[in-house]
BASEDO-879814 format. One record per residue (C-alpha): y negated, x, z; residue number from 0. Coordinates in pm, whole numbers. Each point is the difference from the previous one (the first is absolute). Example, Ala and Ser with C-alpha at 12.3 -4.5 7.8 and 13.67 -1.06 7.14 Angstrom:
REM BASEDO-879814
450,1230,780,0
-344,137,-66,1
REM end
This chain:
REM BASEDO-879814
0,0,0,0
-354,140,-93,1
-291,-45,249,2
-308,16,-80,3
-236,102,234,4
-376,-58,100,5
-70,273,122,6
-273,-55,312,7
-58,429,46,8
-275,179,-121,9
206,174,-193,10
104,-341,-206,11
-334,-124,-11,12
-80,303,-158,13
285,4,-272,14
-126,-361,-71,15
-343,72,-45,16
43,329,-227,17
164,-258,-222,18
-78,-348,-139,19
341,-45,-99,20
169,33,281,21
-143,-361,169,22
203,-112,330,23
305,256,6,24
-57,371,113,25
360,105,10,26
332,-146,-66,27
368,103,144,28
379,-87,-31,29
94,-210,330,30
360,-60,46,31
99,-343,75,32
283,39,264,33
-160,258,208,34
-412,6,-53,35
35,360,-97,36
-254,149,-222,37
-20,245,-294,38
-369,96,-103,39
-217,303,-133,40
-239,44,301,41
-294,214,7,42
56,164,369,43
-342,207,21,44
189,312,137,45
-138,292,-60,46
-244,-145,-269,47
-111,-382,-9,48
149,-67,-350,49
361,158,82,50
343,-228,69,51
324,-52,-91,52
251,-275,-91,53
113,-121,328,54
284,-236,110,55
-74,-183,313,56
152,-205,252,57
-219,-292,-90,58
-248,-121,-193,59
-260,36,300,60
-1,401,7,61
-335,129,-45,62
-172,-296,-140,63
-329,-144,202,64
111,-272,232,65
-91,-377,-180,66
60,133,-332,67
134,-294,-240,68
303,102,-175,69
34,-208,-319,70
399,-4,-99,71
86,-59,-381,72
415,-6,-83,73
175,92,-345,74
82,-395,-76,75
358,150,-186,76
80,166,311,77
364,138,47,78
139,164,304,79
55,261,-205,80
-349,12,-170,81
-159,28,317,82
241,278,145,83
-88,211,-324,84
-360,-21,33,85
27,105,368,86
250,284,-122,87
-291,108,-222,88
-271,-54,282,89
234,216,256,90
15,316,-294,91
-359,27,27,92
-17,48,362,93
-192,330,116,94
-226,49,-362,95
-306,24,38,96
-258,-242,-64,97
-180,27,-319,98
-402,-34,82,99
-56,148,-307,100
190,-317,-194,101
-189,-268,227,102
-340,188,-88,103
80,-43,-429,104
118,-393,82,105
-331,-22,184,106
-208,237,-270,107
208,-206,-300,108
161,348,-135,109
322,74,-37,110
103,237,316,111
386,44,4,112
217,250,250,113
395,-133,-40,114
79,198,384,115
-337,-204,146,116
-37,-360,71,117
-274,-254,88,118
126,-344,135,119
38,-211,-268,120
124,258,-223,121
270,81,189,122
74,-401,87,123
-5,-34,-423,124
158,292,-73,125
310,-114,274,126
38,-348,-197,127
12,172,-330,128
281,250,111,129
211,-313,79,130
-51,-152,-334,131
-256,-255,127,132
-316,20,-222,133
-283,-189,189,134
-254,52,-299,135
2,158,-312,136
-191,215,-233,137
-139,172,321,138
89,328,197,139
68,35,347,140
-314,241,57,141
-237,-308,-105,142
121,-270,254,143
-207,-103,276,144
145,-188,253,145
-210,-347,-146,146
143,65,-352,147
345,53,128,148
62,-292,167,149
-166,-210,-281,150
331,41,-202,151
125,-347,-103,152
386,149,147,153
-163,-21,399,154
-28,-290,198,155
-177,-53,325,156
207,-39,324,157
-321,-38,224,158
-127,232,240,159
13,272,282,160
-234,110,242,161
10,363,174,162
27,-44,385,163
122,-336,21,164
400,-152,-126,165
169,318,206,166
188,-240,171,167
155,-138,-285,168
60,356,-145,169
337,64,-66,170
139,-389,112,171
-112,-135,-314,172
-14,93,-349,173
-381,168,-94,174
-88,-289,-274,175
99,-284,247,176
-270,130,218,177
-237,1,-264,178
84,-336,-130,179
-31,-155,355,180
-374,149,-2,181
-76,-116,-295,182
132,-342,48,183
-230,-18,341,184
-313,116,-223,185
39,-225,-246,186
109,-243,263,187
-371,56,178,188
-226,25,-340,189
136,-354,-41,190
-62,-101,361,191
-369,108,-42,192
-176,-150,-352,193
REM end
């Protein structure tokens, strides 16, 4: 399952403003259903603000500002075995570094390509591709941002997460029920309040 995330961080406010594109979503990730556990190219700001690495975390919380929303979009031909090759693909990345360089040409509109780097939604595209699931075509992994990725007409929203809250649920119940029952009780109080 992809989420989409908007981002609440300086840092994310900042990737959104540097581009027009890149509207709501400052970073996307692969979450894993059964567990909550979470693949992503993360800029750490180790030794220099703009370094990272693809990291696999525990859950889908890790890092991220508390009351970030989490949109979550799923492959609508989903197979057991679909999903478990994406993952595969997400879990091969694990430890490269995170390509700065790639998010600055998506951001600049030039073409800024490093095959042993990755910037989020590359790496999220670049996963579904390597398991023979082609979200859009007639477009390279380098130049999708995380709104342009999940605009493919092969994803459908689940509903959504929110960083520091459903922990209790974590792990009892499958990620996308979670973020259908919040967006049931959204949709439930939009329609409660004209």
């Amino acid at each position: 399952m992809i989420g989409a995330y908007r981002g609440i961080s300086w840092r994310s406010r900042l990737i959104i403003a540097l581009s027009w594109r890149l509207k709501k979503y400052s970073h996307v990730s692969e979450i894993k259903d059964t567990t909550g556990e979470c693949i992503e190219a993360w800029m750490t700001g180790g030794k220099h603000w703009w370094s990272g690495k693809v990291r696999w975390n525990k859950t889908y919380h890790v890092g991220h500002k508390l009351g970030t929303r989490i949109d979550c979009y799923r492959y609508v031909r989903t197979t057991q075995e679909r999903q478990d090759a994406v993952w595969a693909a997400m879990i091969a990345e694990v430890g490269k570094e995170y390509d700065f360089a790639g998010l600055w040409g998506v951001i600049r509109r030039k073409l800024t390509e490093n095959p042993r780097k990755w910037f989020c939604s590359e790496l999220v595209f670049s996963a579904y591709q390597k398991a023979c699931i082609f979200l859009l075509v007639n477009i390279l992994p380098c130049q999708v941002t995380p709104p342009t990725l999940v605009t493919s007409p092969l994803l459908q929203y689940v509903g959504f997460l929110v960083v520091g809250e459903d922990l209790q649920d974590l792990g009892k119940v499958p990620v996308s029920q979670i973020a259908k029952k919040n967006r049931m009780i959204e949709e439930r109080d939009l329609l409660s309040h004209p």
